[in-house]
VOTOR-48494 format. One line per field, with one value per residue (C-alpha): residue number from 1; x, y, z; residue in one letter. Coordinates in Angstrom, 3 decimals. Layout:
BEGIN
seq	(NUM; ...);
x	(X; ...);
y	(Y; ...);
z	(Z; ...);
type	(A; ...);
This chain:
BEGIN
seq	(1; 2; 3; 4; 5; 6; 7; 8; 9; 10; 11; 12; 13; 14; 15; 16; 17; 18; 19; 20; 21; 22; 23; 24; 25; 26; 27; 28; 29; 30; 31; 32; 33; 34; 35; 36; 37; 38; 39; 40; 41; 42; 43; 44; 45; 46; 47; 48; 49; 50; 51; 52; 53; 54; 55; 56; 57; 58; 59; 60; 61; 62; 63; 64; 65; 66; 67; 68; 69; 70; 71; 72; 73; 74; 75; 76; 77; 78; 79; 80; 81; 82; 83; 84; 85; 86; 87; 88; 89; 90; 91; 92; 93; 94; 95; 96; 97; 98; 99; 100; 101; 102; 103; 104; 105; 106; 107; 108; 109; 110; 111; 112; 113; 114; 115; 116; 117; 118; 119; 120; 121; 122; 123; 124; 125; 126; 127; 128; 129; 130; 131; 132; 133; 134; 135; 136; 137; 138; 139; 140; 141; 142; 143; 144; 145; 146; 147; 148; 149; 150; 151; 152; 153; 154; 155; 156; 157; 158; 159; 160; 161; 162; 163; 164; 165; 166; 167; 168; 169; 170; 171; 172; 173; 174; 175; 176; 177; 178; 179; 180; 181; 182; 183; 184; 185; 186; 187; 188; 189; 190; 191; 192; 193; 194; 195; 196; 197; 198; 199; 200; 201; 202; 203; 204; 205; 206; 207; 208; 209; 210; 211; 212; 213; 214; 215; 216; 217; 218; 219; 220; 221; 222; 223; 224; 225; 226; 227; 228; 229; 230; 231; 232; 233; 234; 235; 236; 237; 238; 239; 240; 241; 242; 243; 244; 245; 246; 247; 248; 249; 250; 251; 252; 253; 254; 255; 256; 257; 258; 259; 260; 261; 262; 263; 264; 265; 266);
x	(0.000; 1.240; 1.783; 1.116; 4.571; 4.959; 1.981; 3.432; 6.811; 5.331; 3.322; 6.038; 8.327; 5.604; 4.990; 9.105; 9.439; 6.892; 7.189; 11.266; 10.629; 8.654; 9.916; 10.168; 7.518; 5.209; 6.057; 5.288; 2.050; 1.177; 1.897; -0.456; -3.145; -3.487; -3.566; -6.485; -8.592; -7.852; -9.602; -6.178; -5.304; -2.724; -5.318; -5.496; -1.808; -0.113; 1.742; 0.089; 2.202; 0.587; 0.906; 0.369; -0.486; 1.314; 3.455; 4.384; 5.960; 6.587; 4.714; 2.257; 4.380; 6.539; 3.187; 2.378; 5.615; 4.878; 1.741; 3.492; 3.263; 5.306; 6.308; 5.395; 5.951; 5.248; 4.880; 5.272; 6.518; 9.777; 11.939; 10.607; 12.614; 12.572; 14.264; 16.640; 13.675; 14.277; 17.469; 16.210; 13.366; 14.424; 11.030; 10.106; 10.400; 10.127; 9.383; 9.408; 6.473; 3.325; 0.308; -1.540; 1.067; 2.535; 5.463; 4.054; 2.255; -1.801; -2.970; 0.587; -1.225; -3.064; -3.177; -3.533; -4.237; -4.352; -4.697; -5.082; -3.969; -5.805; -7.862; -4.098; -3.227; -4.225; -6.675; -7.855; -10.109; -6.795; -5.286; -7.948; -7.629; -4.297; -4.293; -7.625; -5.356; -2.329; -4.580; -5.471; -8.936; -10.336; -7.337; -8.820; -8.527; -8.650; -9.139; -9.359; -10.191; -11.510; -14.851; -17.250; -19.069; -18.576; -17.597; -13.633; -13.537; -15.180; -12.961; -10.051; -11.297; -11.706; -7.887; -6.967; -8.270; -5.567; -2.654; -3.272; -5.819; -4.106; -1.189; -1.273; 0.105; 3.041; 4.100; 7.737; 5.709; 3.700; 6.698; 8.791; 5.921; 5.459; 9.105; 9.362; 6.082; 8.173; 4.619; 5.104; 5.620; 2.322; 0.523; 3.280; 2.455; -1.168; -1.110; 0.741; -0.615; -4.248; -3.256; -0.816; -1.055; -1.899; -4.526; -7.319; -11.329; -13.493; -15.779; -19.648; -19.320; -21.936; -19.463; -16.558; -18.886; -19.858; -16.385; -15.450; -18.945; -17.771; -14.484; -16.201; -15.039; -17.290; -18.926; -18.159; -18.500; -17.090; -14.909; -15.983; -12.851; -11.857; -14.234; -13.697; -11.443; -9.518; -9.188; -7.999; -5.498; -4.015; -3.813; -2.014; 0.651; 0.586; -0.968; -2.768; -6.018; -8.433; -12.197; -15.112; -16.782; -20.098; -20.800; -22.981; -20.168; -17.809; -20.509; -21.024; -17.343; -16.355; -19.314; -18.860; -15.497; -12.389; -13.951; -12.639; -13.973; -13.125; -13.924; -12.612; -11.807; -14.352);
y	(0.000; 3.266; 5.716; 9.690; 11.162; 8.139; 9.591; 12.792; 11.785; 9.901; 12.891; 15.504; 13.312; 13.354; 16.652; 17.244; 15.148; 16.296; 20.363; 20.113; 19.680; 22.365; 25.153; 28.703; 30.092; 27.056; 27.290; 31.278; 31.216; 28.053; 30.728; 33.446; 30.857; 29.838; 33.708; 34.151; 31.175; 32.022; 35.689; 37.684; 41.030; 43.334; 45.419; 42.317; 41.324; 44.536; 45.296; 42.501; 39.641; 36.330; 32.817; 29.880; 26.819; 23.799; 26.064; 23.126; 24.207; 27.927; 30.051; 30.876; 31.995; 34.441; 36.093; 36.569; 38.998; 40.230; 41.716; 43.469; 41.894; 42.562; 39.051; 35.267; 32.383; 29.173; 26.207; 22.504; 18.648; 18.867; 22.675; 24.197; 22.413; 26.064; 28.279; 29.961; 31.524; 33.974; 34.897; 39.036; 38.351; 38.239; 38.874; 35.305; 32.447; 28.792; 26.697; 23.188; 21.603; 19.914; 22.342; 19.651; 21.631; 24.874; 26.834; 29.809; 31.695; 32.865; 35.632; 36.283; 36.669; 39.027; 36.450; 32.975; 30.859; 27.362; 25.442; 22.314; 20.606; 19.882; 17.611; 15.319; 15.655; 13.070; 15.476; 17.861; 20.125; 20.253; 21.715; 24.557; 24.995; 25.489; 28.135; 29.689; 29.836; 31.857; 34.076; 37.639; 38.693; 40.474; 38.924; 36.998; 33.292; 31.568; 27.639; 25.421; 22.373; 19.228; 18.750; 15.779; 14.203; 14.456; 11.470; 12.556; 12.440; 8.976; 7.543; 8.563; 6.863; 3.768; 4.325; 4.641; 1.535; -0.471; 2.370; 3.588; 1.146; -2.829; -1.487; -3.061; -0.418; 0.909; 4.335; 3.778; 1.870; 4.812; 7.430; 5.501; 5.244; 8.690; 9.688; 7.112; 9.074; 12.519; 14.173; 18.012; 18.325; 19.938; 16.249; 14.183; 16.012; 15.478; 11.837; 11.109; 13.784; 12.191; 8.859; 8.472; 10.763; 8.854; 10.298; 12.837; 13.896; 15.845; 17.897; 19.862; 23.622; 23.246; 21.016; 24.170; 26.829; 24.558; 24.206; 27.957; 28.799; 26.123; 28.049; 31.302; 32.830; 35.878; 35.701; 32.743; 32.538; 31.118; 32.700; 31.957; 33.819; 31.698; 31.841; 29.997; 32.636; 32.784; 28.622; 28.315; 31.270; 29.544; 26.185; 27.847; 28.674; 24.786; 24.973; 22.547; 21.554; 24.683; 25.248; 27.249; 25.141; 27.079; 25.475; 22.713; 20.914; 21.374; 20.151; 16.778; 15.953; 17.897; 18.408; 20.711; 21.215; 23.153; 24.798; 28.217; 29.727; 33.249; 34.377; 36.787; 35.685; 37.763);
z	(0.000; -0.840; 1.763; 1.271; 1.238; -1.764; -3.439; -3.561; -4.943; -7.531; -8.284; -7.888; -10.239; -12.895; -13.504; -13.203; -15.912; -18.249; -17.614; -17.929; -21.597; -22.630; -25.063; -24.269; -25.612; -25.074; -21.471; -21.688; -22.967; -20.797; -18.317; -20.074; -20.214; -16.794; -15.699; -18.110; -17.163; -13.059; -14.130; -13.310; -14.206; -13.461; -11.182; -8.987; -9.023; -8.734; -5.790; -3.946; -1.994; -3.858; -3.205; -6.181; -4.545; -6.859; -8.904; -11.387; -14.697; -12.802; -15.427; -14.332; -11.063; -14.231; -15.321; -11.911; -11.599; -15.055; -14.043; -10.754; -8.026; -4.732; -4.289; -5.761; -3.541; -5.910; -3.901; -5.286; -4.380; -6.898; -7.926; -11.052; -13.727; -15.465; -12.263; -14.919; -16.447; -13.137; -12.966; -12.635; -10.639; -7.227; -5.772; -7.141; -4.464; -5.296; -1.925; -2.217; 0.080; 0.126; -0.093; 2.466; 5.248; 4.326; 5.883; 6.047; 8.991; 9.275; 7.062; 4.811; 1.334; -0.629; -3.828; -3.297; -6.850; -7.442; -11.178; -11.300; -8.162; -5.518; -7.243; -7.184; -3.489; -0.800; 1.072; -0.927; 1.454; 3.350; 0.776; 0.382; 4.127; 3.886; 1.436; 2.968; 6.265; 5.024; 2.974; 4.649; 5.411; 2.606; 0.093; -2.624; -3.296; -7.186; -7.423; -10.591; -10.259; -12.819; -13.212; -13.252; -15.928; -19.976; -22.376; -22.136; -18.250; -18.435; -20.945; -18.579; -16.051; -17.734; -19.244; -15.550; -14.467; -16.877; -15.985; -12.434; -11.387; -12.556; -13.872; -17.018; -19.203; -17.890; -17.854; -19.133; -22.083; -23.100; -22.538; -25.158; -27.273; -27.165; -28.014; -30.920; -32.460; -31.408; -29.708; -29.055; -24.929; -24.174; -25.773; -23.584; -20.482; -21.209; -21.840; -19.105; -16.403; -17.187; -17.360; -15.059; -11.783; -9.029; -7.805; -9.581; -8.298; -10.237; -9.059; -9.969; -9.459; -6.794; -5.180; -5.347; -4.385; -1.177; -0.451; -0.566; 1.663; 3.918; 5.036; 5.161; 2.329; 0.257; -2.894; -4.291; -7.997; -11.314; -13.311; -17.308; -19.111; -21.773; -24.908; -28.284; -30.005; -26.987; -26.599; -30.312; -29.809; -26.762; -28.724; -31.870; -29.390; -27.925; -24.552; -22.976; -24.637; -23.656; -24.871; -23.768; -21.461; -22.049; -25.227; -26.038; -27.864; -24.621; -22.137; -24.306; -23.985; -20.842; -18.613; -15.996; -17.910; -15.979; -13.098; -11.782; -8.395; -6.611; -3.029; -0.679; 2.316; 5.530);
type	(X; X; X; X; X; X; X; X; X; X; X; X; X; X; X; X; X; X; X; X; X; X; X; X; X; X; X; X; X; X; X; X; X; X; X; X; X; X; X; X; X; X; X; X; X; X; X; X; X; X; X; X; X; X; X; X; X; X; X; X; X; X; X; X; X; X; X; X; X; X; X; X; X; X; X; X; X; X; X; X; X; X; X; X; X; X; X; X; X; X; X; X; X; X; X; X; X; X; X; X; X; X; X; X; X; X; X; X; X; X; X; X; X; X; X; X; X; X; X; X; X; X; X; X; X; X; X; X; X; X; X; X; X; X; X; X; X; X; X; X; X; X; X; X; X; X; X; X; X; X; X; X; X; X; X; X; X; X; X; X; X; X; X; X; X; X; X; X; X; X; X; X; X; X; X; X; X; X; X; X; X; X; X; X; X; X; X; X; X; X; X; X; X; X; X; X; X; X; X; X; X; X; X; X; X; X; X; X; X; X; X; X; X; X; X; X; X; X; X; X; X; X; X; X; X; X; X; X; X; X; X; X; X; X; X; X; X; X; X; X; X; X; X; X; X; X; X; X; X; X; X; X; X; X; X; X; X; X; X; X; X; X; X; X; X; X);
């Protein structure tokens, strides 16, 4: 049986390996993306002290300082494979930690964002506490999250009972694969990050809003900033698969699609 601290290696290691390949600019605009489906702007960011909560590739963590803030601490299980992307940005702190207990004290943060991770960690309402706890009253927080239902999410799931589940398919199998076929970076970390992280819930948006009313936190609501000229943009410069989950199209294949919630903390 595995234990939790296991989990999160394995899970650390993952993403480590996939984001260390990505290009430049693919890794910029990966960045860019994330800000714009999270709802930031530089009127948010600027001169605030701002936390992202599983920092990952570190893009996002760069856009972050783009758009002024005072500081960025980026959190995550493994260093950003991409650290000399901030030599001149001294005001940019990588911590490397487990969201589920952070390092930091009550009340620190102005900003705190999280994309796509909680729905990987062992506890996942943790998590949110954790980041609820360092955030300052009246500082705003950002969570994205998977959601449930859709014909893509349920043929992952039955892909993750022969890779995550039995174990049939091994991952080592499918990375070779993958390199033989020479798949841009963005589709390897795809595969493999849907496929292959140990753990991943999905959620309804009822489900997120509950969970930010839960801990108190103000006017929850979801954030709907990516529409289809947007998504198709962002794919041109080889993101991550994005769409406008608004559409019926989207809701066939990716029911409650990506969800994005904001609150302010009382």
């Amino acid at each position: 049986m595995r234990t939790n601290k296991g989990i999160e290696s394995e899970t650390g290691n993952l993403y480590y390996d996939c984001f260390s390949v990505f290009d430049k600019n693919q890794w910029y605009y990966q960045g860019k993306l994330l800000a714009d489906q999270l709802g930031l702007t530089s009127e948010q960011v600027k001169g605030k002290k701002c936390m992202d909560g599983g920092c990952g590739h570190g893009s996002l963590a760069y856009v972050l300082n783009e758009m002024g803030a005072s500081e960025v601490f980026a959190v995550d299980l493994k260093p950003c494979p991409k650290e000399d992307q901030f030599k001149n940005s001294p005001n940019v702190h990588f911590i490397e930690g487990s969201l589920l207990e952070l390092s930091f004290s009550d009340a620190e943060f102005d900003l705190v964002v999280s994309s796509g991770v909680i729905h990987h960690t062992v506890d996942p309402e943790k998590a949110f506490s954790e980041m609820i706890r360092v955030l300052k009253p009246e500082g705003r927080m950002i969570l994205g999250v998977y959601g449930k239902h859709g014909l893509f999410p349920w043929c992952l799931w039955v892909g993750r009972v022969f890779t995550v589940k039995i174990k049939l398919v091994p991952r080592g199998l499918v990375s070779k694969i993958i390199d033989i076929l020479k798949l841009d970076p963005i589709w390897r970390y795809q595969f493999l990050d849907y496929l292959y992280v140990p753990l991943l819930k999905r959620y309804t948006q009822k489900e997120v809003i509950d969970l930010f009313l839960k801990y108190k936190m103000q006017n929850p609501q979801r954030i709907s900033n990516i529409n289809t000229e947007k998504a198709r943009a962002y794919r041109r410069n080889k993101t991550s698969y994005s769409y406008d989950y608004r559409s019926l199209l989207s809701r066939i294949l990716f029911g409650h699609g990506f969800i994005v919630v904001a609150g302010t903390k009382k």
